[in-house]
C-alpha positions in Angstrom: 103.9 61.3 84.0 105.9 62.3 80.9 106.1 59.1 78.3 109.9 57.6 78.9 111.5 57.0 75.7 112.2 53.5 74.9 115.9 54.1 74.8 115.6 55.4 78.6 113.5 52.2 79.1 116.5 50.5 77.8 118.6 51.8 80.2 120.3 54.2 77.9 122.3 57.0 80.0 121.5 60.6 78.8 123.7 63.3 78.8 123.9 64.5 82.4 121.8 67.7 82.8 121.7 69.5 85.9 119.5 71.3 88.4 119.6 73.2 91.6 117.1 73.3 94.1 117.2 76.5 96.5 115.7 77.7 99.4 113.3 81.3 98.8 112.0 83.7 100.6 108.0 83.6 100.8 107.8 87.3 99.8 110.3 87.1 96.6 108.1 84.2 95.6 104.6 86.2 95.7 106.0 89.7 94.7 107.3 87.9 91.2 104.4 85.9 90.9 102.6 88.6 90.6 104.7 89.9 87.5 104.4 87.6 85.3 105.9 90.4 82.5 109.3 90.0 84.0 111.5 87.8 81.7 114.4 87.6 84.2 114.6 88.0 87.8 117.5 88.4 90.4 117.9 85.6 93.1 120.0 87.3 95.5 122.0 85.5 98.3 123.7 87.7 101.5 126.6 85.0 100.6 129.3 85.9 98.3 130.6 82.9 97.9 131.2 81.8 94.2 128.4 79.9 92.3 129.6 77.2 89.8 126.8 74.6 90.3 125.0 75.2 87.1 126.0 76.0 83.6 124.1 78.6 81.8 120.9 77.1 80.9 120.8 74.5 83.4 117.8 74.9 85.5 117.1 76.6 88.8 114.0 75.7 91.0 112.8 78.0 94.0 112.5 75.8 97.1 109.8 77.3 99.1 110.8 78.1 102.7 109.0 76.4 105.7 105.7 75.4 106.4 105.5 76.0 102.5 108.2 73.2 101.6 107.4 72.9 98.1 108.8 73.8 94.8 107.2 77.3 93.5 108.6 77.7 90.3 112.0 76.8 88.1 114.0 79.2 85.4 116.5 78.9 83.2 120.4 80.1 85.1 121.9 82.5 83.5 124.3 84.5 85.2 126.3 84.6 88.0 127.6 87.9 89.8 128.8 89.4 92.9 127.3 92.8 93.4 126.7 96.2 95.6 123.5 96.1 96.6 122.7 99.5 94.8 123.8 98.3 91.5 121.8 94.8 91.6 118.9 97.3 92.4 120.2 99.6 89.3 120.4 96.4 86.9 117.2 94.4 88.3 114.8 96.9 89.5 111.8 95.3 90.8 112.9 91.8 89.0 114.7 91.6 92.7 111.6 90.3 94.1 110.7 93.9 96.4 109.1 97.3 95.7 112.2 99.3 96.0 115.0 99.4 97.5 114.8 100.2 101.0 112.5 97.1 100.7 115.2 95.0 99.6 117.8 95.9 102.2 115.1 94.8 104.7 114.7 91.3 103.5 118.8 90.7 103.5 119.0 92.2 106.7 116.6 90.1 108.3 118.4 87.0 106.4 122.2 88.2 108.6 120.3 86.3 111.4 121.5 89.5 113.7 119.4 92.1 114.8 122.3 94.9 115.2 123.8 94.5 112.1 121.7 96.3 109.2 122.8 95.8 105.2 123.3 99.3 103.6 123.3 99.9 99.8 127.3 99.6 99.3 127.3 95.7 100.9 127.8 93.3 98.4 125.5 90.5 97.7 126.0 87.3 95.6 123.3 88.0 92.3 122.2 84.6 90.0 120.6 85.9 87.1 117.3 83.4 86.0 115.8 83.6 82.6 112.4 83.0 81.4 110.8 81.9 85.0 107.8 80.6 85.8 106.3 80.5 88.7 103.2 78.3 90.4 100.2 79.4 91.5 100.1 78.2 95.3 97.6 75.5 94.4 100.0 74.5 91.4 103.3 74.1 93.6 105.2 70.8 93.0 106.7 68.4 96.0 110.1 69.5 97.0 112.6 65.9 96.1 111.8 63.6 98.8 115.7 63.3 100.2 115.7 67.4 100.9 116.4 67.9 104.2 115.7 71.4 105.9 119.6 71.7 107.8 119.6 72.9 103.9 121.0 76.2 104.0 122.2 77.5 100.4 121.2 74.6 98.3 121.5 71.0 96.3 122.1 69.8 93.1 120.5 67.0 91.2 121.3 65.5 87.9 117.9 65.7 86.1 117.8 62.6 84.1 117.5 60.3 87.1 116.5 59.6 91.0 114.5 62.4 92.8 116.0 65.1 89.9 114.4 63.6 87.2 110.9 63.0 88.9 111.5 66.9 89.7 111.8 67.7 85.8 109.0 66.3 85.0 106.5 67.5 87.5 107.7 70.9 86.7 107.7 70.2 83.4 103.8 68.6 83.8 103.0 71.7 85.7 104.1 74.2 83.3 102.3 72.7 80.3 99.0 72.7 82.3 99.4 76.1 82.8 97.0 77.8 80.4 99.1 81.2 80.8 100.0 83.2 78.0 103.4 84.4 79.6 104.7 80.4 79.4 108.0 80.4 78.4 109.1 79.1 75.3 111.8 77.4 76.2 109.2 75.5 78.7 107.8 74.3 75.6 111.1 73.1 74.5 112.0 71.1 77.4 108.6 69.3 77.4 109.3 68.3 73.8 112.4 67.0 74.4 111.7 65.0 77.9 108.7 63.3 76.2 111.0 61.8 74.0 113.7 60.7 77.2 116.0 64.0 76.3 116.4 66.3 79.0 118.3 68.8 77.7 121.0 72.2 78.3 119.1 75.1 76.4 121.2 77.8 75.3 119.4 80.8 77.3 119.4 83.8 75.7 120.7 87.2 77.6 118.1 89.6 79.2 118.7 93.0 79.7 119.8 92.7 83.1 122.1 89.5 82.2 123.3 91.5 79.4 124.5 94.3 81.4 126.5 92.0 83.7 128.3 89.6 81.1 129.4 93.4 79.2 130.7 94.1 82.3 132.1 91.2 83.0 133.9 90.9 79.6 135.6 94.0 80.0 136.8 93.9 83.5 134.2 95.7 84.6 135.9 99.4 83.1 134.9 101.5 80.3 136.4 100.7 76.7 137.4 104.0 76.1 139.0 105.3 79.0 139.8 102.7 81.5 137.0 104.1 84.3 136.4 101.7 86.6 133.9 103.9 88.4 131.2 101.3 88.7 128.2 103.7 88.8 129.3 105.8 85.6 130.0 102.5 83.4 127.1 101.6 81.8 126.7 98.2 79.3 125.7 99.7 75.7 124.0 98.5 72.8 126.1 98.8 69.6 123.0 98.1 67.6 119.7 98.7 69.6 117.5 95.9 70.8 114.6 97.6 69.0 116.9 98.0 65.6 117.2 94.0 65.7 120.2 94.2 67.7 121.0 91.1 70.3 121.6 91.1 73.9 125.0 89.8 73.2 128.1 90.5 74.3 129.7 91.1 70.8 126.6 93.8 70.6 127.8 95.2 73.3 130.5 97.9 75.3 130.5 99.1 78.8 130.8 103.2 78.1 131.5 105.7 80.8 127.9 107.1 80.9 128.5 110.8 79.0 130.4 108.4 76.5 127.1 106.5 76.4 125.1 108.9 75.7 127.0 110.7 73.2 127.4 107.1 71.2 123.5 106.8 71.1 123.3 110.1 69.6 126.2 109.5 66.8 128.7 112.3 67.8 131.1 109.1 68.6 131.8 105.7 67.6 134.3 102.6 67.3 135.1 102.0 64.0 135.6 98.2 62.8 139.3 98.2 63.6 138.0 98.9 67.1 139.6 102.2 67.2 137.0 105.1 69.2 135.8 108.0 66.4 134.9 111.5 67.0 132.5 113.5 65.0 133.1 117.0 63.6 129.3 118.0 64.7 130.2 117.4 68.5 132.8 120.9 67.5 130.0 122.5 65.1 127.3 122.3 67.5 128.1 122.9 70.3 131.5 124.4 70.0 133.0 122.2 72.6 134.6 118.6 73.1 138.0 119.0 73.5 138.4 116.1 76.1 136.6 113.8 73.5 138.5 114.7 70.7 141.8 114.0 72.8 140.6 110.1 72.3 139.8 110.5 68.5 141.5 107.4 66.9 142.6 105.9 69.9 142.0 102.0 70.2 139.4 100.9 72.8 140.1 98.3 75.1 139.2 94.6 74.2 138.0 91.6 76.0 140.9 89.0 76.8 138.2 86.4 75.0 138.2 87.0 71.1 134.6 85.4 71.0 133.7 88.4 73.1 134.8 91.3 71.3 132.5 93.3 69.1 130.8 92.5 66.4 132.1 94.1 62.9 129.1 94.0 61.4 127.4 95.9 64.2 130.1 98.1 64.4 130.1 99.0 61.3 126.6 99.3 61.3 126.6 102.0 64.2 129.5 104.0 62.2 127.8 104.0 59.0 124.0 104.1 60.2 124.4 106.2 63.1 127.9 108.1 63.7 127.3 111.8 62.3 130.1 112.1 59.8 
């Protein structure tokens, strides 16, 4: 076991950090294990219901189905979303645990529990975003918490830093630093720090690519900042500065743009100034002699998220304007 701290010996009470334990499909589970490149993976649910069990950063463990019954890996929660099925294809890819897509429909239709009714790509699916996994080898899967009982359907939460939650964290925790794996998580590494001194602890996760697109999204009301489409499959979550330039996957770095919008932003022949108001370049006319529905939005202010902490970054913006917009 982990070395408790002699405050916890004391009887100290830590902050409360929480967990959720979930039931998972055996073929999610081996498909991901085998990746261990992917930094953040899609736990879908056929159930749309709302998820407000964890806070971002709170961790997620991935209850093994029966006869497994046994814990097959944790990850940090990140996101929470209600989705089509084709876009949580079009943001995850293959981090949804299946080859493709017709793949995917198969395992949620099996999950409906009715033979006749079949899931097609426009059903909507509830979509929990988890960061940095990791995931046991089958000889190197923990105990599921002694009080789970299988009538289990979705779920159960535990608070981390006592009962069966606690002995959880720590055989995860004991589990993952055995693990001679290069692909460990950082934040693994963190968390083991931090428990061997009687701290279990909320690490801030940061966004993936997949996480980022949804929060963007989310932020906006789901529309584009120039023109107000809410055409979901057009609306595409942007970069203000590039991940490869040094720019974050952070909402402040980020706008959802109609996707020719998109693409003529990555090339420079528009931008959004630091007042926030959308900028067309000249070249868009010189080169190609066109443009006229753009330039109808030239100076116009973009739309903003109700959350001031959300809306862009100045620095980035101005960045993009100066760096990248072809004046």
């Amino acid at each position: 076991m982990l070395e408790r701290a002699p405050s916890e010996r004391k009887g100290i009470i830590l902050p409360a950090v929480r967990g959720y334990v979930a039931p998972t499909d055996y073929g999610w589970y081996r498909f991901l294990q085998a990746r261990p490149e992917l930094r953040e993976v899609n736990f879908w649910r056929p159930s749309q219901r709302r998820f407000d069990a964890l806070k971002p950063g709170e961790l997620f463990f991935f209850k093994l189905k029966a006869p497994h019954d046994a814990i097959g890996g944790f990850g940090m929660f990140t996101r929470a979303a209600v989705l089509p099925v084709w876009e949580a294809w079009d943001v995850f890819g293959l981090a949804n645990g299946a080859a493709d897509v017709g793949e995917l429909l198969e395992r949620l239709s099996r999950l409906t529990g009715s033979p006749s009714r079949r899931v097609t790509v426009d059903d909507w699916i509830g979509c929990l975003a988890i960061n940095e996994p990791v995931f046991f080898a089958p000889d190197e899967w923990v105990p599921a918490p002694a009080d789970w009982r299988r009538e289990i359907v979705s779920g159960k939460g535990y608070d981390l830093t006592t009962g069966e939650g606690r002995l959880l964290y720590e055989r995860c925790l004991e589990r993952a630093a055995a693990t001679a794996a290069p692909s460990l998580a950082d934040w693994t590494r963190e968390a083991i720090d931090a428990a061997r001194h009687g701290k279990p602890q909320l690490i801030r996760p940061r966004l993936g690519q997949s996480s980022f697109r949804l929060a963007v999204l989310d932020a906006y009301g789901r529309r584009c900042a120039v023109t107000g489409e809410r055409s979901l499959p057009v609306v595409e979550a942007s970069h203000i500065k590039p991940y490869r330039d040094g720019g974050e996957h952070a909402v402040p770095n980020g706008l959802p743009l109609r996707r020719d919008i998109h693409r003529l932003f990555d090339l420079g022949f528009v931008s959004v100034r630091p007042d926030h108001r959308f900028a067309v370049s000249r070249a868009l006319r010189d080169e190609y002699e066109n443009g006229r529905a753009y330039y109808q939005l030239h100076d116009h202010p973009i739309r903003l998220p109700e959350n001031p902490a959300e809306h862009p970054d100045p620095s980035k913006l101005e960045w993009h304007y100066e760096e990248v917009f072809r004046r």
